[in-house]
C-alpha positions in Angstrom: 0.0 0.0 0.0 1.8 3.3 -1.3 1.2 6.4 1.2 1.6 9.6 -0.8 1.9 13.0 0.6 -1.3 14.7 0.4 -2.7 18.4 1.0 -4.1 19.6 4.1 -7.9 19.6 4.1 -10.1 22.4 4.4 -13.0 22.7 7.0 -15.3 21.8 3.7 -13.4 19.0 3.1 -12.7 18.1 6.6 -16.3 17.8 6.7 -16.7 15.6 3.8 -14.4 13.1 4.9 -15.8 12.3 8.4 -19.3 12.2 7.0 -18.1 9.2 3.8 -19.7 6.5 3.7 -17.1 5.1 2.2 -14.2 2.8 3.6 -11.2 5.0 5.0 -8.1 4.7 3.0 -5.2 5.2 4.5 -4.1 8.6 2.2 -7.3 10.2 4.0 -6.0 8.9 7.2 -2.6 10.6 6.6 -4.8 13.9 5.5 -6.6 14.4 8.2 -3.7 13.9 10.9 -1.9 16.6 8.9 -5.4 18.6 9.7 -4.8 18.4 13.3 -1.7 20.0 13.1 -2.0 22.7 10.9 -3.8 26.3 10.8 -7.2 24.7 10.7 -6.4 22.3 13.8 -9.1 24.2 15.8 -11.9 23.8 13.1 -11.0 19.6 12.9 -10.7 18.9 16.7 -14.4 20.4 16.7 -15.7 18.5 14.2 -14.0 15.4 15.3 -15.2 15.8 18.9 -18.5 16.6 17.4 -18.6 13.2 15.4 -16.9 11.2 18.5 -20.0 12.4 20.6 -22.6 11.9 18.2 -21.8 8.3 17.1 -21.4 7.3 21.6 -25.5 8.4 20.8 -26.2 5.9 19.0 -27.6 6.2 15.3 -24.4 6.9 12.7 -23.5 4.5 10.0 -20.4 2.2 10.4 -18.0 5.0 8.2 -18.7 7.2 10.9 -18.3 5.1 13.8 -14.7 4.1 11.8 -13.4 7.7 11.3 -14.9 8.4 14.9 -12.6 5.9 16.6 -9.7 7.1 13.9 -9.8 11.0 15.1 -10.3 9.6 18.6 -7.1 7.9 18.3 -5.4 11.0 16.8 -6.6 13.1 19.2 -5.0 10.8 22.4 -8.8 9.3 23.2 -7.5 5.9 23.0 -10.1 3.9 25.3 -13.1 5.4 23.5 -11.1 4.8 20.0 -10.7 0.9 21.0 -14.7 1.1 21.7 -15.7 3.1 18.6 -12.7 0.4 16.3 -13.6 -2.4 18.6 -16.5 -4.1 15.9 -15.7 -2.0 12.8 -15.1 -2.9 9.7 -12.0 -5.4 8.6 -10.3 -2.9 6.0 -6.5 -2.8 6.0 -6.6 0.9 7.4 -8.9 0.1 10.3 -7.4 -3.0 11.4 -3.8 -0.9 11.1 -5.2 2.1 13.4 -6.9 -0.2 15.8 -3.5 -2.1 15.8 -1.7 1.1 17.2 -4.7 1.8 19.7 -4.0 -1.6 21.2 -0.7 -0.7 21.4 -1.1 2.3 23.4 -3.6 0.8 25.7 -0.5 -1.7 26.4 -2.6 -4.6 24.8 0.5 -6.0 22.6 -0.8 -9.1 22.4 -4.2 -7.9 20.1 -2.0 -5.4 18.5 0.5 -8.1 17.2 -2.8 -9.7 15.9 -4.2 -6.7 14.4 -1.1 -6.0 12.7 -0.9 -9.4 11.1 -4.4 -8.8 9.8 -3.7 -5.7 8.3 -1.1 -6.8 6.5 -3.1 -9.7 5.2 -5.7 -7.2 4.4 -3.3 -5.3 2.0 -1.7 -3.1 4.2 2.1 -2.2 3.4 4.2 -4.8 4.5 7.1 -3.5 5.5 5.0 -1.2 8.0 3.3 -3.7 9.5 6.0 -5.7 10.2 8.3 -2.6 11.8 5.0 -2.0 14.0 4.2 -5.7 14.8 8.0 -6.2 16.2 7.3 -3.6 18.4 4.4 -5.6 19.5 6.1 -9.0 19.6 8.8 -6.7 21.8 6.6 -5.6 24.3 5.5 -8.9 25.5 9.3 -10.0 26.4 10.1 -11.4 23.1 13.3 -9.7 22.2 14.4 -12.5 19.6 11.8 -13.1 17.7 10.9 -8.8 17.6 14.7 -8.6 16.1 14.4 -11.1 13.6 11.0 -9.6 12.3 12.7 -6.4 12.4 15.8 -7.4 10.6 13.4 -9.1 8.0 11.9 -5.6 6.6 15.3 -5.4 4.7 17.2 -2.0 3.3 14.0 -0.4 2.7 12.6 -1.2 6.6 15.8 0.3 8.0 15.8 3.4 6.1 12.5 4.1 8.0 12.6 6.4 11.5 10.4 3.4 13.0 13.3 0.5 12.2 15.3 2.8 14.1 13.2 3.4 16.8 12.0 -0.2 17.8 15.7 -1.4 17.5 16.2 1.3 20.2 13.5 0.0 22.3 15.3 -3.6 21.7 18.5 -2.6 23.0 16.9 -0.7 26.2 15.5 -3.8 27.2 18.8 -5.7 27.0 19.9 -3.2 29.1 21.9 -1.2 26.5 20.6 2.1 27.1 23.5 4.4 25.4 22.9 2.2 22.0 18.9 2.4 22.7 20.0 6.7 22.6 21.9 6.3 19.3 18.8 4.3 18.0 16.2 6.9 19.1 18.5 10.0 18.1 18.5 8.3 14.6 15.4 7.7 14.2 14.2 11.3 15.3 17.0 12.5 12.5 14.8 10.6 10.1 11.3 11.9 11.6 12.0 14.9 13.7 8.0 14.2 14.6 8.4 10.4 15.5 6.4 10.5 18.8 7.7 7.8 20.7 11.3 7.9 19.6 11.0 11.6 20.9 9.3 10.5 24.1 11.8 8.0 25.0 14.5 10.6 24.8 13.1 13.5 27.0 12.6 10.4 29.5 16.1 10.0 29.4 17.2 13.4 29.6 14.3 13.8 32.4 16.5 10.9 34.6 19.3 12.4 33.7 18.4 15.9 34.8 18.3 18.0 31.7 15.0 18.9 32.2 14.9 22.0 29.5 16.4 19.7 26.9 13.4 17.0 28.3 10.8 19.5 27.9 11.6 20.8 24.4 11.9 17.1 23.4 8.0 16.6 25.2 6.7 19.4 23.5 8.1 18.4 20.0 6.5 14.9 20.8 3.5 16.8 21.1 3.6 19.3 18.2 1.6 16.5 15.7 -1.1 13.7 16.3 -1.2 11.2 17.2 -0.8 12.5 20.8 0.9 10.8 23.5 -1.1 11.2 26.6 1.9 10.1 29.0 4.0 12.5 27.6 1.2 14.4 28.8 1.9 13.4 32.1 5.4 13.8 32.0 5.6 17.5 30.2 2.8 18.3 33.4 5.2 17.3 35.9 8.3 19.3 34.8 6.6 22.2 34.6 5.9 21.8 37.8 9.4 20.9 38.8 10.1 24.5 37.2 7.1 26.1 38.7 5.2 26.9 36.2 1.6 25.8 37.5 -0.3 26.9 34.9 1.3 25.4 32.1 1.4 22.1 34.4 -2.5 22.0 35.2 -3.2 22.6 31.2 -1.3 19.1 31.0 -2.9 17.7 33.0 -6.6 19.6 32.1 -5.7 17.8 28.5 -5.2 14.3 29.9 -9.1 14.5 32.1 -10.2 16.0 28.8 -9.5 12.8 27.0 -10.3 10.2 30.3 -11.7 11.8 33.3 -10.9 9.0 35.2 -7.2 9.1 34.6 -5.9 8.6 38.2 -2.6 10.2 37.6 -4.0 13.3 36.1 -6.4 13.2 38.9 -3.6 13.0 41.4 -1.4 15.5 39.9 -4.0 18.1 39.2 -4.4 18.0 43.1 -1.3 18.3 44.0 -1.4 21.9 41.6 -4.2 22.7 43.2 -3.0 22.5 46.4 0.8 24.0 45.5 -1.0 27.4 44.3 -2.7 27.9 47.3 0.0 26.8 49.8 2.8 30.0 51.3 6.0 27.5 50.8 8.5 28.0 53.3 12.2 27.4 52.2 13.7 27.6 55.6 11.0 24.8 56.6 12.0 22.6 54.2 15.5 23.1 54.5 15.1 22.5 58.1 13.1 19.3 57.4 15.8 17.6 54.9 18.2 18.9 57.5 16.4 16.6 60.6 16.0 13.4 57.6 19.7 13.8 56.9 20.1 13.3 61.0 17.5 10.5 61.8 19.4 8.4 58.9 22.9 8.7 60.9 24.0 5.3 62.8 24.4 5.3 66.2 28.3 4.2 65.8 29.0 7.5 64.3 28.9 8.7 68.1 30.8 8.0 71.4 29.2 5.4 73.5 30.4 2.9 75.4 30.7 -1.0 74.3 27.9 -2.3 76.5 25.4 0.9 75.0 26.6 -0.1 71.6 25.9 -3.8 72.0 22.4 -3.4 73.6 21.3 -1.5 70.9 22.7 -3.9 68.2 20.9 -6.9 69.6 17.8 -4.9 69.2 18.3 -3.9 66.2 18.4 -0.1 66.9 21.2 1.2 64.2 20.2 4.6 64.2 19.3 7.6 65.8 15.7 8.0 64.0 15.1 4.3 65.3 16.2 5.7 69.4 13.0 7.5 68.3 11.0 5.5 67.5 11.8 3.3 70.6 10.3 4.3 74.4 13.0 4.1 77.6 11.2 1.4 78.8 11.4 -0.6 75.4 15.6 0.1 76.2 15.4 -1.0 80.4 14.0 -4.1 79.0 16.8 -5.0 76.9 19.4 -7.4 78.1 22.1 -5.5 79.8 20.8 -2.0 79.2 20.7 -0.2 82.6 19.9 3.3 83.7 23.7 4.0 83.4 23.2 3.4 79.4 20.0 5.1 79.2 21.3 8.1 81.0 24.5 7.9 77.9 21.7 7.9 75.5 19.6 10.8 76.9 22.4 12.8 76.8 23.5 11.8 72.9 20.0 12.7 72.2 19.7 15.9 73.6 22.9 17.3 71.9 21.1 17.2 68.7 17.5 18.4 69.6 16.1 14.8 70.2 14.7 12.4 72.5 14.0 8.7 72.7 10.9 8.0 72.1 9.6 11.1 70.5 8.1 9.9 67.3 6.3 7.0 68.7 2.6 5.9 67.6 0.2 7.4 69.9 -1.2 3.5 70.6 2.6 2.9 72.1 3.4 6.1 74.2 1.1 5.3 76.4 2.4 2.2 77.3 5.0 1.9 80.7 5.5 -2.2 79.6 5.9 -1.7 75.8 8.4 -4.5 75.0 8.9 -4.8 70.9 7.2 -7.8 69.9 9.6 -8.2 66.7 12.9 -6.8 66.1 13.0 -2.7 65.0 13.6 -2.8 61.7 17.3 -1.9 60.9 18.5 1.0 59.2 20.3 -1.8 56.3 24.0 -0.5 55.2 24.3 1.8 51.7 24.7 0.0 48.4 23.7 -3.6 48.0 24.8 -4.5 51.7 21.0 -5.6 52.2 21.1 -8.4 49.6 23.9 -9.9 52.0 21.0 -10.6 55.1 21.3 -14.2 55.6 17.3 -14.4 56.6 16.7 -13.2 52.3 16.2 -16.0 50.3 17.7 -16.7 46.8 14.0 -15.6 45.4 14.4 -12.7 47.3 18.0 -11.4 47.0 17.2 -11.8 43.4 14.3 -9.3 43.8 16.4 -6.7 45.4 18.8 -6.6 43.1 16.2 -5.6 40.6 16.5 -2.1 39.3 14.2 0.4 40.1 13.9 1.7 36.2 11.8 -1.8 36.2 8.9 0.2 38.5 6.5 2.0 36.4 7.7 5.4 37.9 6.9 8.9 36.6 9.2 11.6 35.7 9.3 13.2 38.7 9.7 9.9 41.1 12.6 8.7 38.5 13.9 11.8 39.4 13.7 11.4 42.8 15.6 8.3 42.7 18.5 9.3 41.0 19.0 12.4 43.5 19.3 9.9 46.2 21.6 7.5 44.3 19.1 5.0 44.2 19.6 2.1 41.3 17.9 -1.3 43.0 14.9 -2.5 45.0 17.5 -3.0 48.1 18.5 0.7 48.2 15.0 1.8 47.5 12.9 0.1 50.4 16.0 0.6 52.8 14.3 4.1 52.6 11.8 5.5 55.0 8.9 7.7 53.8 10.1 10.9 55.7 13.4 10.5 53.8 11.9 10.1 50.4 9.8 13.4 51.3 12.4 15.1 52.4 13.9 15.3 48.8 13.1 18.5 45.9 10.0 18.4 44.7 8.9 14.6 46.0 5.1 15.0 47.1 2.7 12.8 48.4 1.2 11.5 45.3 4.7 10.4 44.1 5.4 8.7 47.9 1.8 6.8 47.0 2.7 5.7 43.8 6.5 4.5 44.8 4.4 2.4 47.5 1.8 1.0 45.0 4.5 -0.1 42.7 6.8 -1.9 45.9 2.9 -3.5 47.3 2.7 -4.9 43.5 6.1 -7.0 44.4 4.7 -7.4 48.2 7.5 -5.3 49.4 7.4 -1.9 51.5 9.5 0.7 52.2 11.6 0.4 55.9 9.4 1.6 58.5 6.4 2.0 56.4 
């Protein structure tokens, strides 16, 4: 199937098209996502939205319904575009579009399907094949994804999207500075390649260079068909740099296109709540200040050998765990006297603290609190955690997992990488006050960090 470059529509012919009752070819399809980006874009998105709404009435002919769930997918509206594709007709452009929605609704195993069909329908070959790699890729099956990539030939790897899945190929082997080479070629080829674009501003984004990150986002999101997690992503730098208003219109966009998008949701509070709030920098600095002090060991201090042994065999490394610990949890361990618990009022009270004073409510009240397990341990940096003799092999394995393997956002990637984090270990070794205590780490990123370690039944240390 040939796809030749064809004029921008006018609103009359805009018009036209969405109201054929004949099948969509894919030269109209190319047409009318050249309409969304140009001069007139304003003019198609309202006649688009105006079709998407009236075929969810009920009533339009199957054309409609088609192009409905085609601009839906141009526009980013990919759950009502799988509904409005889902029982449309079985042309080679239909099946190719609903092959891509599937893909961005992270169904690869229908989209490899749908792909295959197209291409039996008379779809172009070579493009089906580039996409249903990518496909084939996403469900872990690196091999076979090469060896349909490699089959396009000279003429598949002169195309931005040969480049740009043999990126995504090598990221998953791990190779991510020849997965960069991959996606800078393939953007060289298609400046507009969305997901080639997006992969790099997530880079850059973990990396730091935000301003390079957000030009790369916003070129991502200069043509259709738009990437709603780059969205997400573009939302949350902003934010990083302040810029609330530009943030919330990310983030406006996304509830545009699914209201029930619980990120969006999330983030669009967290906006809400940032323009109304008086931010104090010496509080904060204060706060990071205290983390940075609760994380210290207790052998970083003078105390004598039977103080330092009594509060290894319970497991107290640290000062934040002295407060999270009452005196009479201490005078009931074996061999801690008042002459200890004097030595460790005192070390307290040099730094502003006291034992005990960020106990739970339920526990302060208690004179006979004894721990009924161990406190958890503040584990060593690096991977000294994996070395625990109680871990299993199952489990060392699973620690030594890296945390790029968590679906994270921008902002909690970014998190990470300002505390040196790289695996599982490191990550739950980390209490939630110290993962607040870091620039620009909210709530809603805390939550989702948690949701990601409950998926793996693991927490975070104290949580």
């Amino acid at each position: 199937m040939s796809t030749p470059a064809s004029p921008v529509l006018d609103p009359a012919d805009i018009k036209a098209l969405l109201q054929s009752r004949n099948p969509v070819q894919y030269e109209e399809y190319l047409r009318l996502k050249r309409a969304i980006a140009s001069d007139q874009a304003a003019a198609v998105r309202v006649e688009l939205e105006a079709l998407i709404r009236s075929t969810e009435e009920g009533g339009a002919q199957a054309s409609q319904i088609t192009r409905a769930g085609i601009g839906a997918f141009l526009l980013g509206q990919h759950k009502i575009a799988d509904r409005l594709l889902g029982d449309g007709p079985t042309d080679a452009t239909t099946l190719f579009v609903h092959a891509m929605v599937k893909l961005s609704l992270d169904d690869a195993v229908a989209a490899e399907e749908k792909f295959a069909a197209a291409q039996k329908a008379g779809f172009e070959t070579i493009d089906s094949n580039l996409r249903r790699a990518g496909a084939i890729r996403m469900q872990g099956r690196l091999e076979e994804a090469e060896k349909v990539l490699r089959s396009t030939g000279t003429e598949g790897a002169r195309r931005a999207e040969y480049s740009y899945q043999m990126g995504c190929i090598l990221s998953d082997r791990g190779d991510t500075y020849g997965a960069i080479e991959y996606f800078e070629r393939a953007v060289d080829m298609d400046p507009h390649h969305p997901q080639a674009l997006f992969r790099l501003a997530g880079e850059n984004a973990l990396h730091g260079n935000d301003n390079e990150a957000i030009r790369l986002y916003e070129q991502c999101l200069s043509k259709p068909p738009y990437h709603l997690g780059a969205l997400i992503n573009l939302g949350l730098l902003y934010e990083d740099k302040s810029n609330y208003s530009a943030a919330a219109f990310c983030f406006k966009r996304v509830l545009s296109y699914d209201p029930m998008h619980e990120r969006a949701q999330m983030y669009m509070k967290d906006i809400e709540a940032t323009t109304e709030m008086f931010f104090d920098d010496d509080m904060a600095r204060n706060e990071a200040r205290l983390s940075q002090l609760l994380s210290r060991p207790v052998t970083d201090f003078e105390l004598s050998v039977r103080s330092r042994n009594c509060l290894a065999s319970m497991n107290i490394l640290t000062l934040g765990d002295l407060t999270r610990v009452s005196e009479q949890d201490l005078l009931a361990g074996k061999n801690f006297g008042e002459t200890s618990l004097v030595e460790i009022r005192e070390l307290m009270g040099q730094h502003g603290l006291r034992v005990g004073q960020n106990l739970q409510p339920s526990k302060q009240g208690r004179t006979d609190a004894v721990p009924s397990t161990p406190w958890s341990p503040a584990a060593p940096a690096g991977l000294g955690f994996l070395h625990q003799p109680d871990l299993s092999p199952q489990e060392q394995a699973m620690m030594a997992r890296s945390v790029t393997e968590l679906n994270l956002s921008v902002r909690a990637r970014k998190c990470m990488a300002r505390l040196g984090i790289t695996t599982l270990g490191e990550l739950v070794q980390r209490t939630p006050d110290e993962l607040l205590a870091t620039k620009n780490f909210g709530v809603t990123s805390l939550n989702e960090i948690r949701q990601q370690l409950a998926e793996s039944g693991i927490k975070l240390r104290n949580d």
